[in-house]
KOLBAVO-206274 format. One line per 3 residues: their letters; for each residue x, y, z of N, C-alpha, C, CB. Coordinates in steps of 0.02 Angstrom, whole numbers, plus 50000, padded with zeros to 5 digits. Glycine has a CB too. Layout:
<pators>
A> X,Y,Z,X,Y,Z,X,Y,Z,X,Y,Z ~ ... .
</pators>
This chain:
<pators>
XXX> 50144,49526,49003,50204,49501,48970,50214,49428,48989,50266,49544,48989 ~ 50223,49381,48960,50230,49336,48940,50321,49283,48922,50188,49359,48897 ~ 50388,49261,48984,50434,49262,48964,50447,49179,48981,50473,49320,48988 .
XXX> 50453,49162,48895,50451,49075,48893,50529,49059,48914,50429,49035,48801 ~ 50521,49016,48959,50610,48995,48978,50604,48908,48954,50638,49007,49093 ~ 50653,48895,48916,50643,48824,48878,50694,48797,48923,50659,48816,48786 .
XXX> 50669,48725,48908,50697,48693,48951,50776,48698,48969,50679,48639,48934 ~ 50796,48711,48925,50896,48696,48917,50915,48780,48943,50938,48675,48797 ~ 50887,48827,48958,50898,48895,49001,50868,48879,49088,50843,48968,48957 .
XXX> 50847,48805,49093,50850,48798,49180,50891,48776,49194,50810,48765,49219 ~ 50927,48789,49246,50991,48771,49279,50993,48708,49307,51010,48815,49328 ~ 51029,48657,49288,50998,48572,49304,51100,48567,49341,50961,48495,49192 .
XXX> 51061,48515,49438,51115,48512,49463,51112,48449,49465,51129,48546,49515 ~ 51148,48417,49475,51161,48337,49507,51197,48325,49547,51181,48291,49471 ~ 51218,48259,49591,51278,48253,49644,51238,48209,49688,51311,48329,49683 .
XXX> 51285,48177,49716,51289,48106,49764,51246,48134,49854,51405,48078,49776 ~ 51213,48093,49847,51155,48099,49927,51175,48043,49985,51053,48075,49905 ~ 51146,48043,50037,51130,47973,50052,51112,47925,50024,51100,47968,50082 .
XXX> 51134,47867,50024,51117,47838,49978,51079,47808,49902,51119,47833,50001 ~ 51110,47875,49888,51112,47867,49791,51120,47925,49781,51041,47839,49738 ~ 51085,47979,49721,51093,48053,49695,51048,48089,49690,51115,48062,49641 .
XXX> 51033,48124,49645,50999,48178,49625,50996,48211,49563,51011,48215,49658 ~ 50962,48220,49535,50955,48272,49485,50896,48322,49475,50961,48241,49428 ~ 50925,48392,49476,50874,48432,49481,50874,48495,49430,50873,48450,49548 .
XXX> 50820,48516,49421,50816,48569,49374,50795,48642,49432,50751,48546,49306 ~ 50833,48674,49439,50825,48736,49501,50800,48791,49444,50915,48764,49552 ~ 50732,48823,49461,50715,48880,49415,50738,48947,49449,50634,48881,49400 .
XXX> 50738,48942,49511,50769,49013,49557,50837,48989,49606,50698,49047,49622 ~ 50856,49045,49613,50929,49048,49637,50927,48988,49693,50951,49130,49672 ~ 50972,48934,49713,50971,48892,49742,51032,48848,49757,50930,48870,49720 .
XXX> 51054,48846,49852,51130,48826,49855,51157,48876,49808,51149,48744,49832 ~ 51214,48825,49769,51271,48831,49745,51241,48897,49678,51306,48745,49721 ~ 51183,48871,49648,51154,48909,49597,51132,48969,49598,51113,48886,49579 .
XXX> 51164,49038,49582,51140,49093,49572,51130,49132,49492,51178,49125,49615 ~ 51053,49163,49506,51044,49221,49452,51017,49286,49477,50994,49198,49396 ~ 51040,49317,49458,51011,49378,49476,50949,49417,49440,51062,49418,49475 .
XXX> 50933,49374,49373,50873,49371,49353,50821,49339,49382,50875,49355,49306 ~ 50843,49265,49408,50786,49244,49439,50804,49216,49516,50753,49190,49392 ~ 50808,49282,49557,50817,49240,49636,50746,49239,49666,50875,49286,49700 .
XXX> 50685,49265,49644,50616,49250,49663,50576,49267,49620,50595,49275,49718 ~ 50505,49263,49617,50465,49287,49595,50404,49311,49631,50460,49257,49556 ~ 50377,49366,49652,50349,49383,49681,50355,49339,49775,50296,49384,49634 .
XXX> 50309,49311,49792,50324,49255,49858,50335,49210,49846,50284,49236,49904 ~ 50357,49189,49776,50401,49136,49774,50489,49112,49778,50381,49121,49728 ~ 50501,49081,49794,50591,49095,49816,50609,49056,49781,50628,49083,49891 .
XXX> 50581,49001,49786,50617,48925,49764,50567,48887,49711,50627,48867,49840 ~ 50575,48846,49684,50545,48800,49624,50590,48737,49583,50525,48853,49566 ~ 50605,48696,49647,50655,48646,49629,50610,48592,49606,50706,48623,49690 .
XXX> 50641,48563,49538,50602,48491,49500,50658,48444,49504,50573,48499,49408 ~ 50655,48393,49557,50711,48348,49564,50706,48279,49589,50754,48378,49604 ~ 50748,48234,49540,50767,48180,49543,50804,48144,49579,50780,48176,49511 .
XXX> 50758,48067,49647,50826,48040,49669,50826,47972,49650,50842,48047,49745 ~ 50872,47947,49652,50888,47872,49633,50846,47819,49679,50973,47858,49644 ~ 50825,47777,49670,50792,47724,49705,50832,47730,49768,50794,47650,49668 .
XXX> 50783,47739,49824,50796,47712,49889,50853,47796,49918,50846,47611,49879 ~ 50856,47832,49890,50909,47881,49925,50883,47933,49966,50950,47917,49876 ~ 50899,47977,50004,50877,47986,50067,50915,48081,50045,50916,47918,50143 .
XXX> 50883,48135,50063,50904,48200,50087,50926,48204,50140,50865,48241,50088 ~ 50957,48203,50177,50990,48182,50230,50938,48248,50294,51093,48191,50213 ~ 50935,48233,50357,50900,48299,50407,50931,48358,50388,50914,48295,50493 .
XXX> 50901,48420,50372,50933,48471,50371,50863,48531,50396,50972,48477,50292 ~ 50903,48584,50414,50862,48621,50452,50838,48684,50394,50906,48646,50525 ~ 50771,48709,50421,50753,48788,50376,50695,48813,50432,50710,48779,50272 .
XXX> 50707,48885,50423,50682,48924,50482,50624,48965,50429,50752,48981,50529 ~ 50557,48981,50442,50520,49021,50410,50506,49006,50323,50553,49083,50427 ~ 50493,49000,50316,50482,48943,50240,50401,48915,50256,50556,48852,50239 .
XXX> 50360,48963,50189,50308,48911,50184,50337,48877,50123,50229,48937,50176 ~ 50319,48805,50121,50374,48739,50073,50291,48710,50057,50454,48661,50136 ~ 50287,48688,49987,50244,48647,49955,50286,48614,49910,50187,48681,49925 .
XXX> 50254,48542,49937,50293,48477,49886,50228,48437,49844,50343,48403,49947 ~ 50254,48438,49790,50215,48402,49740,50251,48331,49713,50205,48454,49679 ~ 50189,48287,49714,50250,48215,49699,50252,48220,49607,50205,48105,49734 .
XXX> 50289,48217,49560,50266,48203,49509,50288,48115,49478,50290,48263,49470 ~ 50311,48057,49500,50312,48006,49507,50345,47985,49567,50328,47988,49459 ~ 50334,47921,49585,50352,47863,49635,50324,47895,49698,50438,47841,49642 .
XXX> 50358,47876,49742,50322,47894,49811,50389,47934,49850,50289,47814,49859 ~ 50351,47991,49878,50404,48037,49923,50391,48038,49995,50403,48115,49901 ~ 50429,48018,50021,50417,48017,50107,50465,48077,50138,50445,47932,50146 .
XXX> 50409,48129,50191,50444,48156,50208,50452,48165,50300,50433,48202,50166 ~ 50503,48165,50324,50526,48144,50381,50552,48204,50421,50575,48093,50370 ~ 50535,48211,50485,50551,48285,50523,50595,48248,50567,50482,48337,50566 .
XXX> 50621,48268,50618,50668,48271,50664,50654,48213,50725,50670,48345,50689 ~ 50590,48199,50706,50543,48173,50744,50539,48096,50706,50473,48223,50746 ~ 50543,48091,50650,50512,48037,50620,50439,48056,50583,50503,47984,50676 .
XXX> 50409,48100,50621,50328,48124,50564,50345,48159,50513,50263,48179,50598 ~ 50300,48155,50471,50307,48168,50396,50227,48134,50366,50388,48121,50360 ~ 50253,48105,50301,50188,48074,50259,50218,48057,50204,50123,48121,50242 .
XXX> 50178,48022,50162,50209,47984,50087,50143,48006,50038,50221,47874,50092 ~ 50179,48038,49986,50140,48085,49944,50139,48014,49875,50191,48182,49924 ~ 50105,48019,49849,50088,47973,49785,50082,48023,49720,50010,47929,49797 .
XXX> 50113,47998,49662,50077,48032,49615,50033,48089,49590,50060,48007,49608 ~ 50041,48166,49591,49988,48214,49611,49965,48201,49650,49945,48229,49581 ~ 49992,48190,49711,49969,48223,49780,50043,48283,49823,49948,48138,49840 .
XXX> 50014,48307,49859,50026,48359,49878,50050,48380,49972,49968,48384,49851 ~ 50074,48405,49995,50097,48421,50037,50127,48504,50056,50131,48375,50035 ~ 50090,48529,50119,50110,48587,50121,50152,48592,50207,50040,48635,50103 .
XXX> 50216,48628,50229,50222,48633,50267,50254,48687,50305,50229,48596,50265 ~ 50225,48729,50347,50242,48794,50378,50315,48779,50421,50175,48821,50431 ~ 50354,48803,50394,50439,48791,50437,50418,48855,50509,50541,48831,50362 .
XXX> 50397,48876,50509,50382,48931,50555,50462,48932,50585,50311,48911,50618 ~ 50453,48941,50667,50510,48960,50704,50565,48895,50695,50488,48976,50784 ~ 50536,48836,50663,50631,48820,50642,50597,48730,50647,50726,48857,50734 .
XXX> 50632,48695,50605,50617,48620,50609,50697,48607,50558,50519,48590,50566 ~ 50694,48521,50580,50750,48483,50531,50704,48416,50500,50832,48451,50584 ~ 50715,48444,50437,50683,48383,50410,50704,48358,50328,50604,48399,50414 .
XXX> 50694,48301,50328,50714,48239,50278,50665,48236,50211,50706,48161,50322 ~ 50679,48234,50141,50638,48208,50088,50677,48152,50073,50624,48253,50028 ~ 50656,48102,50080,50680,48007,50069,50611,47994,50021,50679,47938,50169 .
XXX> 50664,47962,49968,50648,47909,49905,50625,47859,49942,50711,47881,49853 ~ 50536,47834,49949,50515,47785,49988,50513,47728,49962,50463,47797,50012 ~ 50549,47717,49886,50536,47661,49849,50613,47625,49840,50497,47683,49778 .
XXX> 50648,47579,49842,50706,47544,49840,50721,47518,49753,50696,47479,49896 ~ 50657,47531,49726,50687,47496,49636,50644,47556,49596,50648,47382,49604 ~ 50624,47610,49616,50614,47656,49586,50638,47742,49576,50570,47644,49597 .
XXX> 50644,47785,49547,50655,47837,49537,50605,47870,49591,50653,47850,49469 ~ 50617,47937,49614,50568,47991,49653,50564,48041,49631,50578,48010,49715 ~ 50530,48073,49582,50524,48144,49531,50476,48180,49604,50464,48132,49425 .
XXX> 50495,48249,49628,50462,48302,49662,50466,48365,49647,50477,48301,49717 ~ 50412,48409,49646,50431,48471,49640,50434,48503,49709,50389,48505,49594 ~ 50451,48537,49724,50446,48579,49788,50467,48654,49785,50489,48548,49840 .
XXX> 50422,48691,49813,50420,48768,49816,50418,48807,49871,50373,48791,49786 ~ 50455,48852,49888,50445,48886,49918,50444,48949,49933,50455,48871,49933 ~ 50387,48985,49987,50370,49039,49971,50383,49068,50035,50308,49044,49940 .
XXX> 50383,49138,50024,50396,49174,50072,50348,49197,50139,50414,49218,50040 ~ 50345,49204,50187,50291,49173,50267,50272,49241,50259,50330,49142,50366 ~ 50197,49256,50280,50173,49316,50278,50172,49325,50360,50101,49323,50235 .
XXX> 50172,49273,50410,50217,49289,50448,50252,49257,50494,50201,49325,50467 ~ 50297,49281,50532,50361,49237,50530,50363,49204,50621,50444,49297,50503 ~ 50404,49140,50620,50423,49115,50688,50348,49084,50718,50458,49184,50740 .
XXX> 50300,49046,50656,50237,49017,50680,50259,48934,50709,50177,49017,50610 ~ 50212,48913,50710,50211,48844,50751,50229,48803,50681,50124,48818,50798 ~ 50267,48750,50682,50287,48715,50614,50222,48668,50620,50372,48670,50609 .
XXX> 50209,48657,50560,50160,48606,50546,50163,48577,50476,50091,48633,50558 ~ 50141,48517,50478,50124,48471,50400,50072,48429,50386,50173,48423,50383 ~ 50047,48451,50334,49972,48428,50300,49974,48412,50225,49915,48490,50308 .
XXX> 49930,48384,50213,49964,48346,50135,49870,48327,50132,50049,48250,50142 ~ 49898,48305,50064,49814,48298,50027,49811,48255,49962,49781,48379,49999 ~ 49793,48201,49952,49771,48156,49911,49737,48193,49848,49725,48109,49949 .
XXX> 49756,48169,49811,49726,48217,49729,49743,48157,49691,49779,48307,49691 ~ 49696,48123,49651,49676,48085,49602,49662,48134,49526,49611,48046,49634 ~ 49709,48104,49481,49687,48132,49423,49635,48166,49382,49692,48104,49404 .
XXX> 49579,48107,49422,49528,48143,49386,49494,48198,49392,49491,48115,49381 ~ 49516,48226,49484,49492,48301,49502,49542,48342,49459,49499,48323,49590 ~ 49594,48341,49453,49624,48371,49406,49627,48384,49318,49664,48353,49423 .
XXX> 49553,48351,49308,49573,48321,49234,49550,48403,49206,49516,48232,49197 ~ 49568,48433,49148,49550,48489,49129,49535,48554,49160,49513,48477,49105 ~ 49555,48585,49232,49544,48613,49253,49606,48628,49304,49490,48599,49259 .
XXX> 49624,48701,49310,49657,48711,49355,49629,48717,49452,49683,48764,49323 ~ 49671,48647,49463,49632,48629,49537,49678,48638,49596,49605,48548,49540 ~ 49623,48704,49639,49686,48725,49699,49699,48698,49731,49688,48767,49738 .
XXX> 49779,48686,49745,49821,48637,49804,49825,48671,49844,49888,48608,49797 ~ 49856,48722,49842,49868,48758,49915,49862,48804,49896,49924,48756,49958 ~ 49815,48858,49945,49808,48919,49919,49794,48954,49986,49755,48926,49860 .
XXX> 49781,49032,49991,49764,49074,50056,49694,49094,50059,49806,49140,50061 ~ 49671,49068,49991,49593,49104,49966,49534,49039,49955,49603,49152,49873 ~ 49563,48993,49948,49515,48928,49901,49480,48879,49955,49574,48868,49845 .
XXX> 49433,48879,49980,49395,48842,50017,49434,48775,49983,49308,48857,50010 ~ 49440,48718,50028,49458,48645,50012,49529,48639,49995,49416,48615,49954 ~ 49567,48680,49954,49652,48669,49969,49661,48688,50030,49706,48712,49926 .
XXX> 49734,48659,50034,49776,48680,50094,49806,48730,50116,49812,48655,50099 ~ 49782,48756,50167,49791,48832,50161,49873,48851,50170,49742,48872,50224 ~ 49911,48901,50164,49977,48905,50167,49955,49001,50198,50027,48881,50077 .
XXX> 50028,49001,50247,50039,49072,50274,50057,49132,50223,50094,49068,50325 ~ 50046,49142,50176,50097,49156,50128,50022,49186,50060,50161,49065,50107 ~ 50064,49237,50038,50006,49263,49980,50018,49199,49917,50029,49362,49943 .
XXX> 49994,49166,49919,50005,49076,49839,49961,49061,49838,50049,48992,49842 ~ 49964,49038,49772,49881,48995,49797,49941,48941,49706,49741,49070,49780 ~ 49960,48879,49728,49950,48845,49691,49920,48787,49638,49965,48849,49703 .
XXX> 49920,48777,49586,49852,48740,49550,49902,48688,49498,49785,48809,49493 ~ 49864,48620,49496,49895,48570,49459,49826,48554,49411,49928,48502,49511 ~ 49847,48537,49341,49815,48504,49288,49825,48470,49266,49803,48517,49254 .
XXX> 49782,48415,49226,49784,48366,49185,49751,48396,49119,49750,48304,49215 ~ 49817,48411,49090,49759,48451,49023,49766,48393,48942,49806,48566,48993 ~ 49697,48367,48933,49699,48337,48869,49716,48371,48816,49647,48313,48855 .
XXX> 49717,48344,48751,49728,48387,48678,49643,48405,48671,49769,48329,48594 ~ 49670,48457,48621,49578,48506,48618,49541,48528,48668,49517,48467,48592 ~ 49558,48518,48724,49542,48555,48790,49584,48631,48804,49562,48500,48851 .
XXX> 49559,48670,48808,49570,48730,48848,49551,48770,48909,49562,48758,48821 ~ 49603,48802,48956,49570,48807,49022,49577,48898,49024,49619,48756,49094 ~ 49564,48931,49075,49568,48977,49073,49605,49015,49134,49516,48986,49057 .
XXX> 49630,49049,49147,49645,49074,49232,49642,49156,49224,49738,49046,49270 ~ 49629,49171,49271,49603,49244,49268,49656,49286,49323,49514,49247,49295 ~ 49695,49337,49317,49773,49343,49364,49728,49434,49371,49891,49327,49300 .
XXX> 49740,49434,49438,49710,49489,49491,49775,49532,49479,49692,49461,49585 ~ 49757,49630,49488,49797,49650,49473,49845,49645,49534,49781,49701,49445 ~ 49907,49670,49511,49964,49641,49548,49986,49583,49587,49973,49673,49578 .
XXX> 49970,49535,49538,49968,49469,49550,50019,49436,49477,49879,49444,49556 ~ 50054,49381,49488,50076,49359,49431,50081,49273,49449,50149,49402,49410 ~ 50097,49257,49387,50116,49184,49381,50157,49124,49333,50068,49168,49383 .
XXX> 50169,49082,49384,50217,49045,49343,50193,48963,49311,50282,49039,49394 ~ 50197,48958,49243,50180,48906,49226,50214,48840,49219,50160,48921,49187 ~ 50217,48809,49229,50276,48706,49202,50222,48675,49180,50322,48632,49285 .
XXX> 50276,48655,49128,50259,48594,49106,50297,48545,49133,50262,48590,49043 ~ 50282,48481,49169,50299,48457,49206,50316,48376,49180,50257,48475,49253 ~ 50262,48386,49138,50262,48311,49096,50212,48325,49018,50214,48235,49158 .
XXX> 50227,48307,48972,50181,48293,48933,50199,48362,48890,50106,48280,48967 ~ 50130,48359,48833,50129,48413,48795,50166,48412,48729,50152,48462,48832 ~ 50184,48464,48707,50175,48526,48717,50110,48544,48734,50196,48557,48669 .
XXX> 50139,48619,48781,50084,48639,48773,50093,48718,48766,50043,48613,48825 ~ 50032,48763,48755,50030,48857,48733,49997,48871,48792,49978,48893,48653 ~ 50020,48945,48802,50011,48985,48842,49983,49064,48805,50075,48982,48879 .
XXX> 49917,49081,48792,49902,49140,48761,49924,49119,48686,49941,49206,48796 ~ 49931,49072,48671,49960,49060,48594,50062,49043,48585,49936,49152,48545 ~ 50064,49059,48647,50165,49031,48646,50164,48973,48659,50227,49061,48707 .
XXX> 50205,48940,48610,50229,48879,48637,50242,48857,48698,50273,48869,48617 ~ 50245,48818,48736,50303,48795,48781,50293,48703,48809,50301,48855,48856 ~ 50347,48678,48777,50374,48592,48772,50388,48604,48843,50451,48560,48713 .
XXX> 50401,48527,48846,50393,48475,48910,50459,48512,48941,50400,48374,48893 ~ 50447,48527,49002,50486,48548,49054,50510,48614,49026,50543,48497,49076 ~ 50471,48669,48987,50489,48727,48989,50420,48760,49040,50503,48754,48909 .
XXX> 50453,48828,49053,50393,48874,49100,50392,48923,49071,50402,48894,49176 ~ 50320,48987,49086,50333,49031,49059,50330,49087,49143,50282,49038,48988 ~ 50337,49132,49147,50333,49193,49205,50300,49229,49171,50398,49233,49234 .
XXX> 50232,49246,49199,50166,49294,49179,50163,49326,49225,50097,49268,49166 ~ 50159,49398,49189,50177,49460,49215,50117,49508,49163,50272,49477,49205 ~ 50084,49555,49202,50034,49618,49172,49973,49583,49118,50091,49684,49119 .
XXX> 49959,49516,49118,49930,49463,49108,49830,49498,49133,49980,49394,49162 ~ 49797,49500,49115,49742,49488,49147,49711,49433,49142,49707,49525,49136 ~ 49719,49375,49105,49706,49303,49094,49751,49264,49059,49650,49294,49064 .
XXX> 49735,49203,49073,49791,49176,49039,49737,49110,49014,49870,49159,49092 ~ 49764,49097,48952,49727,49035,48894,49778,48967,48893,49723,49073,48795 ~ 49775,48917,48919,49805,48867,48909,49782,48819,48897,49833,48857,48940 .
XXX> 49816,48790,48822,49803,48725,48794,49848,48652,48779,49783,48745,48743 ~ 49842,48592,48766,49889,48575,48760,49888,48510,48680,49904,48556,48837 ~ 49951,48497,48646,49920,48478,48584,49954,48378,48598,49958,48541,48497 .
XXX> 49951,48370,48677,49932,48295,48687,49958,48303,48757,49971,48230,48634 ~ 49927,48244,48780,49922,48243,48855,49980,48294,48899,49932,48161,48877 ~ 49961,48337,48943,50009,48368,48989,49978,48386,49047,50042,48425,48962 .
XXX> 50047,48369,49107,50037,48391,49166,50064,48443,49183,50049,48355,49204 ~ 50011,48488,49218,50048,48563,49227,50046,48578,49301,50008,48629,49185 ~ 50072,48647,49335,50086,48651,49393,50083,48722,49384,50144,48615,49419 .
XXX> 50055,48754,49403,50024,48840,49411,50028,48865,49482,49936,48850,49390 ~ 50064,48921,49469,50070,48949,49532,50076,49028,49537,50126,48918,49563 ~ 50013,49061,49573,49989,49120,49581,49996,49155,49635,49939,49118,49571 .
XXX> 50041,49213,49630,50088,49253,49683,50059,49308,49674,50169,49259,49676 ~ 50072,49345,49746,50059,49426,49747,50147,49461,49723,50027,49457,49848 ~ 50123,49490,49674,50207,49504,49657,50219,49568,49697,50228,49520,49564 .
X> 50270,49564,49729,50311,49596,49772,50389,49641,49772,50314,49550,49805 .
</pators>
């Protein structure tokens, strides 16, 4: 089964940060935002796509047990622990980090005259109160060009591995290109469009910043009918 959520059915928050704002599109229950249709999906909890103003700062805040993957989708994202360590993600690149037994940490807009578009996800710890750690990974377009390419996963030699049953995948899918993904039983997944497109899923539509949730799926066919960036993410559903 196959359930397209268009863009204007995601719950989009905004409001004032450290210095500047935010705007975000929350696909699962989040803060202030609740559904009781979608408070997870399988080990996934969270799937925030959000906007901050040039130069504005998330202020330190703490999370205990959380595997968290951040995806940059423009400008540069710096992210900052309690400590000052972190890293600055570029353009499709990537970052994974195990909250294990407890950290406080910062996502700061590293650019002063630009916007910071990020996605960030998080999934549930397969197991809990580990050593916190952060690792991140450089991804250039062109490994991504037509093919779904693993960022972080528990199975994929060369992504980053995460505690947690995920294995996430980013694309660059041209027009007349088609890719394929193949979904293990009791396994499901969630698709974005993140930029670009339209693009189909098994033959459904789905425009720029809609997703679909694939469910009893044994493959999935995705095409797109002009340039799109996508963001795939493959859970043990639970």
């Amino acid at each position: 089964m196959i359930v397209i959520r268009p863009p204007e059915s995601i719950y989009q928050a905004h409001g004032a940060i450290e210095n500047g704002t935010f705007r975000g599109r929350w696909h699962f229950s989040f803060d202030q935002y609740y559904d009781p249709e979608y408070e997870r999906f399988g080990t996934l909890r969270v799937f925030n796509d959000d906007t901050l103003s040039p130069g504005a700062v998330w202020p330190l805040h703490p999370h205990r047990d959380n595997e968290v993957v951040t995806y940059c989708a423009a400008g540069e994202f710096r992210h900052a622990d309690e400590h000052g360590v972190g890293g600055i993600l570029k353009k499709g690149w990537v970052q994974h980090t195990t909250v294990g037994r407890g950290m406080f940490h910062s996502e700061i807009n590293n650019l002063p005259d630009a916007p910071l578009r990020f996605l960030q996800m998080w999934f549930l710890p397969a197991v809990r109160g580990s050593e916190p750690k952060v690792e991140q990974m450089a991804v250039e377009q062109m490994e991504r060009t037509n093919r779904f390419l693993p960022l972080v996963s528990n199975v994929h030699t060369g992504a980053l591995p995460i505690l947690s049953d995920a294995r996430v995948f980013s694309c660059f899918l041209q027009p007349g290109k088609t890719i394929d993904h193949a979904l293990e039983q009791g396994r499901g997944a969630y698709l974005y469009v993140l930029e670009g497109g339209p693009g189909a899923i098994n033959g459904q539509l789905l425009p720029a910043l809609a997703a679909a949730k694939i469910t009893g799926e044994a493959s999935l066919t995705v095409s797109a009918q002009a340039d799109a960036e996508l963001l795939l993410v493959d859970v043990l559903l639970t």
